[in-house]
C-alpha positions as CSV (number, residue, x, y, z in Angstrom):
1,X,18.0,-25.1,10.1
2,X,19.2,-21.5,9.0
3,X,20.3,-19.0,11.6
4,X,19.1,-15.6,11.5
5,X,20.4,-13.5,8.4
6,X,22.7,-10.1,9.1
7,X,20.7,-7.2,9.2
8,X,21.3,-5.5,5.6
9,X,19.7,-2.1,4.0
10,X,16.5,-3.1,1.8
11,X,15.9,-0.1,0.3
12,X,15.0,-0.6,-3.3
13,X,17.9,-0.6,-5.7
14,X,18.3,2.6,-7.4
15,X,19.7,1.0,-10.6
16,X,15.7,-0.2,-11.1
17,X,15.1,1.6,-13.6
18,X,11.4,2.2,-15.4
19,X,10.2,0.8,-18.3
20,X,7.4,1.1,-21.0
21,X,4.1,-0.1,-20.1
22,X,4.5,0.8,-16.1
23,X,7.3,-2.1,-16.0
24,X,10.3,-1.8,-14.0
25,X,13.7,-3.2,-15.2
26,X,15.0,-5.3,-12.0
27,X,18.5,-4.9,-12.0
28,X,19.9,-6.0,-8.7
29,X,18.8,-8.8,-6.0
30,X,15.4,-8.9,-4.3
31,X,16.4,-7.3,-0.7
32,X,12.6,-7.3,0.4
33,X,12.9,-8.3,4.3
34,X,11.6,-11.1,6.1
35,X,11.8,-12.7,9.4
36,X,15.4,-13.7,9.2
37,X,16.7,-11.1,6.7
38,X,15.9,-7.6,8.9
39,X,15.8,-4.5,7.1
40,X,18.6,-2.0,9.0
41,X,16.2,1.2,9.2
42,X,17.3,4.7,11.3
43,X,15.1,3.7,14.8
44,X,16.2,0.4,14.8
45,X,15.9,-2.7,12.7
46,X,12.7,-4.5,10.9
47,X,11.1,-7.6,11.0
48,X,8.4,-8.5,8.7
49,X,6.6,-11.7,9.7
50,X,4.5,-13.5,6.7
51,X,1.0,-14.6,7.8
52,X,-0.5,-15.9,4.8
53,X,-4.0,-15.1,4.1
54,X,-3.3,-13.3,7.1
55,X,-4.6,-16.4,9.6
56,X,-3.1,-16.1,13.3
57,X,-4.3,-18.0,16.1
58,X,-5.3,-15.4,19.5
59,X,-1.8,-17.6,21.1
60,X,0.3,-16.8,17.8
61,X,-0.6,-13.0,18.3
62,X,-0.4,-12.9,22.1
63,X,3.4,-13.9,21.1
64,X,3.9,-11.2,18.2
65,X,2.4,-8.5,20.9
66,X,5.2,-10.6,23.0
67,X,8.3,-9.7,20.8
68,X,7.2,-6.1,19.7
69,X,6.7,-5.3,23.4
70,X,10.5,-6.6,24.9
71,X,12.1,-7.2,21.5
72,X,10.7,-4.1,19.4
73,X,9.0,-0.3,20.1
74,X,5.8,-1.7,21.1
75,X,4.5,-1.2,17.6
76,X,2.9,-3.4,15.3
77,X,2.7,-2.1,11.4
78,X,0.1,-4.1,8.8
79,X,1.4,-4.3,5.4
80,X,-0.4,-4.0,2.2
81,X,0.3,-7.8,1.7
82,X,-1.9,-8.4,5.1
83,X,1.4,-9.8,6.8
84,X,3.0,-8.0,10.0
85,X,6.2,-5.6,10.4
86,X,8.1,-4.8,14.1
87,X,10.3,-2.2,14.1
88,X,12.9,-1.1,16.1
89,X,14.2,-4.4,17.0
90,X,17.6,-4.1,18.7
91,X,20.9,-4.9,16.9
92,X,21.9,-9.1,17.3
93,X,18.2,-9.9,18.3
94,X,17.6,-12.1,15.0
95,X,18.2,-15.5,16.8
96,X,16.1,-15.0,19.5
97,X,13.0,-13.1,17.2
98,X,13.2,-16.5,14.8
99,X,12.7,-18.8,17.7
100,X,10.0,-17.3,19.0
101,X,8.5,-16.9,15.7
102,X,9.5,-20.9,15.0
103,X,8.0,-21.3,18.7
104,X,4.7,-20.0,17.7
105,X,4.4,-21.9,14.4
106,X,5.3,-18.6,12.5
107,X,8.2,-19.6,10.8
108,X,7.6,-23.2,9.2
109,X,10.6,-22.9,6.9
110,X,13.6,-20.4,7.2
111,X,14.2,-21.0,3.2
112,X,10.7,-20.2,2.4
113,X,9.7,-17.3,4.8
114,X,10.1,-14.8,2.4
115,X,7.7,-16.3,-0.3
116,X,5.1,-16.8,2.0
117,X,3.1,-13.8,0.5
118,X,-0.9,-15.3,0.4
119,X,-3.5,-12.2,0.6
120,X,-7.2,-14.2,0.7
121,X,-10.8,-13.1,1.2
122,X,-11.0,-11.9,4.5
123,X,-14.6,-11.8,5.2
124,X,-15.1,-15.7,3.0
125,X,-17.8,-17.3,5.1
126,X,-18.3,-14.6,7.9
127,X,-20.9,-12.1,5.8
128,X,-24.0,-12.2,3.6
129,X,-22.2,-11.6,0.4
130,X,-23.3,-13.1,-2.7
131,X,-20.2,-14.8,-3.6
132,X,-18.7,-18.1,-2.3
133,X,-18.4,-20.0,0.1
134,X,-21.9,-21.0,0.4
135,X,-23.3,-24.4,1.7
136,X,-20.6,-26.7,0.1
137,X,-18.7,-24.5,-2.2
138,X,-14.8,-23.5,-1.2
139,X,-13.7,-21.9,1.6
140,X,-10.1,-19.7,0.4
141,X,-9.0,-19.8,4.0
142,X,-8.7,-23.6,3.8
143,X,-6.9,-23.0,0.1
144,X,-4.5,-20.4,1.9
145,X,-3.4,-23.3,4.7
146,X,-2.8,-25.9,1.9
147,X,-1.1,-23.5,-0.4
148,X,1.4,-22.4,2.8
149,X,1.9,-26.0,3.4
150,X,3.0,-26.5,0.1
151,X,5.0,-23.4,-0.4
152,X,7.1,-24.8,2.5
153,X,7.7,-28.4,1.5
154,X,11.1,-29.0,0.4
155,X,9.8,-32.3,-1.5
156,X,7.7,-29.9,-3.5
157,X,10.6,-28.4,-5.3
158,X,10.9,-30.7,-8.5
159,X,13.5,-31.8,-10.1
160,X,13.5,-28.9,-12.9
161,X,15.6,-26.8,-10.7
162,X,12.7,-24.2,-10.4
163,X,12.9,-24.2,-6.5
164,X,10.0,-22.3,-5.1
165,X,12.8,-20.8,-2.6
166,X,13.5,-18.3,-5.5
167,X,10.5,-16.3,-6.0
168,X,10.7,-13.0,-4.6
169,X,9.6,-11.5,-1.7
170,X,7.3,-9.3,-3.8
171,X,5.6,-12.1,-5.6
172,X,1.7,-12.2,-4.5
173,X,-0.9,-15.6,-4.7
174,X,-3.9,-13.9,-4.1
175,X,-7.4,-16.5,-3.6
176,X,-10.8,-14.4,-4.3
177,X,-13.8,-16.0,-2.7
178,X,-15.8,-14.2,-5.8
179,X,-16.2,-11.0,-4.6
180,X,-13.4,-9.5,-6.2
181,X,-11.4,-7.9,-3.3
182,X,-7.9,-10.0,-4.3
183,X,-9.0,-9.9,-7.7
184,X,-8.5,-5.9,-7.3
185,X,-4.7,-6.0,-5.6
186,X,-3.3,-7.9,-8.8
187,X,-2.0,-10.3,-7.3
188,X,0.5,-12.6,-9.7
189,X,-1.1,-15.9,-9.5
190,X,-4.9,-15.3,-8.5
191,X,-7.6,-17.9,-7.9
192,X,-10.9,-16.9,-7.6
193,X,-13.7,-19.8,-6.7
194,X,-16.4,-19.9,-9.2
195,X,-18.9,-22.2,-7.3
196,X,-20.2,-25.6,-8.3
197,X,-16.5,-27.2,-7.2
198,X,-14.6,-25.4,-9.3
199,X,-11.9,-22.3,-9.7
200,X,-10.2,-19.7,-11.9
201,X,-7.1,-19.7,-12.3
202,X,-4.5,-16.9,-13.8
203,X,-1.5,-14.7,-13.5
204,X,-1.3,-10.9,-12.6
205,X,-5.3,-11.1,-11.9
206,X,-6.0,-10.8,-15.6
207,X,-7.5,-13.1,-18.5
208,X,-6.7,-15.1,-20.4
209,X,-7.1,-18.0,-17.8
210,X,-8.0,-21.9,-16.8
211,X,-11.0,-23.7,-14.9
212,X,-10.0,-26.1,-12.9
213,X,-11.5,-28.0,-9.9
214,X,-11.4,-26.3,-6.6
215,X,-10.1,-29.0,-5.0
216,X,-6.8,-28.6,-7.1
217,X,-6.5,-24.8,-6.5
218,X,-3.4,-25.1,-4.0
219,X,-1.5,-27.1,-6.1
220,X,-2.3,-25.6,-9.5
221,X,-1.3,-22.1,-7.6
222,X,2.4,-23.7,-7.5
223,X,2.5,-25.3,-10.5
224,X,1.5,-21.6,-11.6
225,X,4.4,-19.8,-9.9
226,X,7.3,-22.4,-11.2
227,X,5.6,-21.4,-14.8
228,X,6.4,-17.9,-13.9
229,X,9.7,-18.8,-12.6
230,X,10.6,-20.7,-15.9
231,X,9.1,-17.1,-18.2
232,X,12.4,-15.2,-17.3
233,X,14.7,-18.0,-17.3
234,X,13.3,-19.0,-20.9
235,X,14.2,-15.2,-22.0
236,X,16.9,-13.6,-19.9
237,X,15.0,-10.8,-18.1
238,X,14.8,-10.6,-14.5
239,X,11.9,-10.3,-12.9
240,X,10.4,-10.0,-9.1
241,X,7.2,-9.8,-10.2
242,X,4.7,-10.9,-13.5
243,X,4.0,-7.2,-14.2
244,X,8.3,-6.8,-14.3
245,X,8.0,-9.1,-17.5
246,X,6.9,-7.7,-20.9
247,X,4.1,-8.6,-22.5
248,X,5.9,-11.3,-24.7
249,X,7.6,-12.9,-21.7
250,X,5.4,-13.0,-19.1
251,X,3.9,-16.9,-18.4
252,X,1.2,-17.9,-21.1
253,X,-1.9,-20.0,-19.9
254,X,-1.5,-22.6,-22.3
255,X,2.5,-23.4,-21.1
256,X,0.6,-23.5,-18.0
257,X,-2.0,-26.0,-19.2
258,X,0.4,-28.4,-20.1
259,X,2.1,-27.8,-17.1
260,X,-0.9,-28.8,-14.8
261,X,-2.2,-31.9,-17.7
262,X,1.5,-33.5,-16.6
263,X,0.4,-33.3,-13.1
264,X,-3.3,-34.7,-13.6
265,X,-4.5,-31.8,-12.9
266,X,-7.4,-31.1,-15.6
267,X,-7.8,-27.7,-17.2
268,X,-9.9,-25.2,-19.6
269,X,-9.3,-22.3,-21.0
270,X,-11.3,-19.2,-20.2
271,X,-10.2,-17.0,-23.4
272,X,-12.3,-14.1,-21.4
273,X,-13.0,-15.1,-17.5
274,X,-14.2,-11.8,-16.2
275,X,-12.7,-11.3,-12.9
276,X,-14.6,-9.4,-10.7
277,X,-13.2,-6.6,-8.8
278,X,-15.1,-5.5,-5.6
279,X,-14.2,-2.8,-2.6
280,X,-12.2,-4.2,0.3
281,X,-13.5,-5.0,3.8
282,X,-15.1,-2.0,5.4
283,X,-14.7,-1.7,9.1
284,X,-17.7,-2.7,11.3
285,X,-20.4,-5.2,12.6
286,X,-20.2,-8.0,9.9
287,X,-22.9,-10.3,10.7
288,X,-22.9,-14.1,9.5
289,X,-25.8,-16.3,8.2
290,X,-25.1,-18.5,11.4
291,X,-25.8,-15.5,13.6
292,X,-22.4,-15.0,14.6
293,X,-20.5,-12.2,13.8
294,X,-17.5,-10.7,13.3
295,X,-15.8,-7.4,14.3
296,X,-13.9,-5.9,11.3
297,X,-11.3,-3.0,12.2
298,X,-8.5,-1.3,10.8
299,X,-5.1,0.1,12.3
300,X,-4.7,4.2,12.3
301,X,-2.4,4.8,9.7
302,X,-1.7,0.9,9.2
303,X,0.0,1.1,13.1
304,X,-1.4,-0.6,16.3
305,X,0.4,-0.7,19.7
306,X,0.8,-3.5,21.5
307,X,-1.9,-2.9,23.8
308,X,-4.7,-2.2,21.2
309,X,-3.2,-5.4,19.4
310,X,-3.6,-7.5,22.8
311,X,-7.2,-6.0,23.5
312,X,-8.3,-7.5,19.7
313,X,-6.6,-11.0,20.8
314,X,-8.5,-11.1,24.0
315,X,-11.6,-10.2,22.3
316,X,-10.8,-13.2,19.7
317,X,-9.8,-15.7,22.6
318,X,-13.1,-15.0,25.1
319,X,-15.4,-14.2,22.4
320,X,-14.8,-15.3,19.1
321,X,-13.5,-18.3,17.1
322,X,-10.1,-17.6,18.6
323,X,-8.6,-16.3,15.8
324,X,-8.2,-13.1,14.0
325,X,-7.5,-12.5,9.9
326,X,-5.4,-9.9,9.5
327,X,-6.3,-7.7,6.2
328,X,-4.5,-6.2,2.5
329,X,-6.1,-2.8,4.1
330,X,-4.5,-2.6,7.2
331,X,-7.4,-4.3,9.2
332,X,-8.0,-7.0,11.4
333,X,-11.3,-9.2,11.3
334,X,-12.2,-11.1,14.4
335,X,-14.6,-13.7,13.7
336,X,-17.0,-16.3,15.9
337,X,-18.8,-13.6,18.2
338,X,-22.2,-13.8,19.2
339,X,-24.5,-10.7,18.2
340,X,-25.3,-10.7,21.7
341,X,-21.9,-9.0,23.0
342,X,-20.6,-8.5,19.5
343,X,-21.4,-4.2,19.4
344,X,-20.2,-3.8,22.7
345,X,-16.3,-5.4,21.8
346,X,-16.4,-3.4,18.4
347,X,-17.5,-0.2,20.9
348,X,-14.7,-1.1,23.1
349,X,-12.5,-1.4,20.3
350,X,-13.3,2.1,18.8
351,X,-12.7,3.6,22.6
352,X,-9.1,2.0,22.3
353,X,-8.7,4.2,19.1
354,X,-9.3,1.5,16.0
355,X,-11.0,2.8,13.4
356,X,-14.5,0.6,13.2
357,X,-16.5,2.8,10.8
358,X,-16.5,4.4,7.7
359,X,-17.4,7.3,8.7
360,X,-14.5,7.6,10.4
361,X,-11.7,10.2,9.2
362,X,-9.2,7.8,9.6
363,X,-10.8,5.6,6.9
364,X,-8.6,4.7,4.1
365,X,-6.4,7.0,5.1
366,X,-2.3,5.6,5.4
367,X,0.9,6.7,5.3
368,X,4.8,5.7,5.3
369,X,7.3,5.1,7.9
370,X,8.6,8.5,7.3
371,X,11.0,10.0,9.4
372,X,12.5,9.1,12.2
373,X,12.6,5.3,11.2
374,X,13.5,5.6,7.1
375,X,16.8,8.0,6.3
376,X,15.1,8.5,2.6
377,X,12.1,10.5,4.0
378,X,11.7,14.5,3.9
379,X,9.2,14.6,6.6
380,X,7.4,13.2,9.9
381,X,4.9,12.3,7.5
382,X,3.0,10.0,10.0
383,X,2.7,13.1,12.6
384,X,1.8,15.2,9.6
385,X,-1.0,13.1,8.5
386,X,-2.3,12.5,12.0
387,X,-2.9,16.2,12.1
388,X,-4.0,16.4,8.7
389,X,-6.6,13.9,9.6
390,X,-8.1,15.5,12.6
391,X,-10.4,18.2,10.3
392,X,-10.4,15.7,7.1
393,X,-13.8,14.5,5.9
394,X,-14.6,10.8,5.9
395,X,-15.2,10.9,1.9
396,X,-13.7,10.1,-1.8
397,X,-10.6,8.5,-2.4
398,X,-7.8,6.8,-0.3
399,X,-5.4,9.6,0.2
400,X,-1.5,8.1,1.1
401,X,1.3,10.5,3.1
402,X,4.6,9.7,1.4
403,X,8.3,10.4,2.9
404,X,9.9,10.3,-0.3
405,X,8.8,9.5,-4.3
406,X,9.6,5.7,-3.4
407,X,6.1,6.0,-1.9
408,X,6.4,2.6,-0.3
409,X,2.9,0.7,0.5
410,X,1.0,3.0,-1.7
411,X,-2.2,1.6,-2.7
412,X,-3.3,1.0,-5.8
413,X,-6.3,1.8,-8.3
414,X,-7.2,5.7,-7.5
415,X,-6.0,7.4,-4.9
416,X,-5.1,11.2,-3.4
417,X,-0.9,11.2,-3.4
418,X,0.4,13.4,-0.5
419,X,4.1,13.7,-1.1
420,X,6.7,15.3,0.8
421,X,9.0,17.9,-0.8
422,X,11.2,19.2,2.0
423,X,9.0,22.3,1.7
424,X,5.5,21.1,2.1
425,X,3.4,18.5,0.3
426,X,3.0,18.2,-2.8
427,X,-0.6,16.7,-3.9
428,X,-2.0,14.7,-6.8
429,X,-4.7,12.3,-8.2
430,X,-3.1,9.3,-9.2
431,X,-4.2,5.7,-10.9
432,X,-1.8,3.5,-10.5
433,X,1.3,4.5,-11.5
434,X,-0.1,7.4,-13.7
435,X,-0.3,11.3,-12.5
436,X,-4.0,12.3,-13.3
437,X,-4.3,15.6,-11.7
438,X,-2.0,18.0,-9.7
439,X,-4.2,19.8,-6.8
440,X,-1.3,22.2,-5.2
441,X,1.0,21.6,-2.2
442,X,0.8,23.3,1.2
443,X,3.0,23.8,4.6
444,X,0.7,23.7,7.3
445,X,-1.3,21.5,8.6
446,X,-4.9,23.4,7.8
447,X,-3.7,24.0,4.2
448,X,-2.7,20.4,3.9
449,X,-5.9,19.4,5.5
450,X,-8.2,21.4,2.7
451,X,-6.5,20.6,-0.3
452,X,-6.1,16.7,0.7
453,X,-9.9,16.9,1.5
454,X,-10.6,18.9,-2.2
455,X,-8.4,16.2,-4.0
456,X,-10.5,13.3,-2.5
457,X,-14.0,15.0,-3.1
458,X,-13.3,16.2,-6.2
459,X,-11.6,13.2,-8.3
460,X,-13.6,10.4,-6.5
């Protein structure tokens, strides 16, 4: 067993440099943190725990409340990956934060922990959504458990030397129940189930790509990610992620094919599969065919304390199916309530201050660590945007407060960019990684709060 890694900085490298096609040029090591390699940040260090598919049990999440609360700030930050993040951890706490994560069946392997990145369908099987899973066809949830156990089998690394262990900690699976929600993050090996039994499988959540049988999703997803691993070995680059890799080395479907034909694992190839993209999970009531539903929520500002985190786990444990998926969007979905007492929880949740509607200002709304926890930020961004948010209107894009032009967890597709100068904000429309549209840049906190709100109602 591994003991706890040094806390280290894991800021990105500044000798990543851009390259053509919205590529970046990966220069130095993958310092992405994990649960045994902290991140040393200015309140403290950081922790970020993997939850693939973002599954937790009501007593794994009555432990991370646990460790936030007498190891941490009290905090609990959601990532865009779905997984969880405690900050200001105190120094020469990393022994004692992995075994209570090992403890809690959080940590199944100290060499794999950082690779653990598995963003799934969260509402697959709890709404009345046209896609799978219906009666029979694939649940991604039970993909995302099989695909974790095999990420974290030594005996799975082959002989070939391409040792799972070495992806980065940026490298996505994402498994799409058929809605298209995963589809829309880009994940680098995506799996979508396509009813009847079977799945589609490709890299960076674009075509072309292979059918195979649902059953052989979890195992075809690694065989996927040691093709990836062998695409930059094969031509020298170096590459965290499929989208680091140009076009004429990134993995090719049909290396892939064979790959999966060696390990009786039929496959055909989909020249044009289509992938759907659809919006993420809104918050609310999500009610189930079965008549049970599920309360769907997100964290202000991606942040919960440990209190409003402990209030969702009781509601989980005495109500629900006793467990809670934690979301890409900074939400939480608590399944397995009946309708009966279901409105009242999601009532009491909105009176502890989630956000449980759209309607809400807080909506799509997010922002960075900022100052005082990251030494790179200009600004108090998260105080900034709470203020901001106050007089916002619940409409148009996601708008995102930004420290510095790192713009760490941004999301992606459109979105309002509200960046900190030192002198004010700077806003903009951006797609992507692409500048669309400039709006202007304000000081105070009504100025910020009309221009963000003209940026989002006027580009959406």
């Amino acid at each position: 067993m591994l003991a706890a890694m040094p806390v280290t900085p894991t800021s990105p490298p500044e000798r990543d440099k851009p390259a053509a096609g919205g590529r970046t040029v990966r220069a130095g090591g993958d310092a992405c943190p994990g649960a045994l390699r902290l991140h040393a940040a200015d309140d403290g260090s950081l922790a970020r725990v993997r939850l693939p598919a973002g599954l937790l049990t009501a007593r794994q999440a009555t432990a991370l409340a646990l460790v936030a609360e007498e190891l941490g700030d009290g905090n609990l930050d959601i990532t865009s990956r779905g997984n969880v993040q405690l900050r200001g951890l105190a120094d020469g706490c990393g022994g004692e934060l992995a075994g209570r994560l090992r403890a809690a069946g959080l940590l199944p392997s100290d060499r794999h922990d950082r690779v653990r990145n598995v963003a799934a369908s969260p509402l697959c099987g709890l709404d009345g959504a046209s896609g799978p899973p219906r009666t029979g066809a694939t649940d991604v949830q039970d993909w995302a458990r099989a695909l974790d156990a095999l990420l974290c089998t030594p005996a799975a690394d082959p002989s070939d030397g391409l040792d799972l262990s070495g992806l980065s900690g940026r490298f996505l699976f994402g498994l799409d129940d058929g809605r298209g929600d995963i589809v829309a993050l880009g994940p680098d090996v995506t799996l979508i189930a396509s009813g009847e039994g079977q799945a589609t499988l490709c890299f960076a959540a674009t075509g072309p790509g292979l059918r195979i049988a649902a059953s052989d999703a979890p195992r075809a997803a690694v065989l996927a990610a040691r093709e990836f691993l062998a695409a930059p070995a094969r031509s020298g680059a170096k590459a965290w992620r499929v989208r680091d890799l140009a076009p004429e080395h990134r993995p090719r479907v049909d290396a892939l094919a064979d790959r999966l034909t060696a390990a009786g694992i039929a496959a055909a190839l989909l020249p044009d599969p289509r992938l759907p993209h659809g919006p993420p999970a809104p918050p609310g009531l999500v009610t189930g065919r079965d008549g049970r539903c599920a309360l769907s929520v997100t964290a202000p500002l991606g942040r919960l304390t440990a209190a409003q985190w402990r209030l969702m786990t009781t509601v989980a444990a005495r109500d629900g199916a006793g467990e809670l998926r934690v979301t890409p969007w900074r939400g939480i979905v608590v399944p397995g309530l009946p309708a009966g007492t279901a409105r009242t929880r999601l009532t009491a949740l909105a009176d502890a201050g989630l956000v449980t509607s759209t309607t809400s200002p807080w909506h799509r709304a997010g922002a960075c660590a900022g100052r005082p926890g990251c030494a790179k930020s200009l600004a108090d961004v998260r105080a900034d945007a709470a203020a901001c948010l106050t007089g916002l209107p619940p409409a148009g894009l996601p708008v995102y407060w930004s420290g510095c032009e790192r713009r760490c967890g941004h999301p992606g597709g459109s979105w309002v960019d509200v960046l900190a100068t030192g002198d004010g904000y700077r806003i903009a429309v951006r797609d992507g990684e692409t500048e669309t549209e400039t709006v202007t840049a304000r000081a105070t906190a009504r100025g910020l709060a009309d221009a963000v709100a003209a940026a989002r109602t006027s580009a959406d």
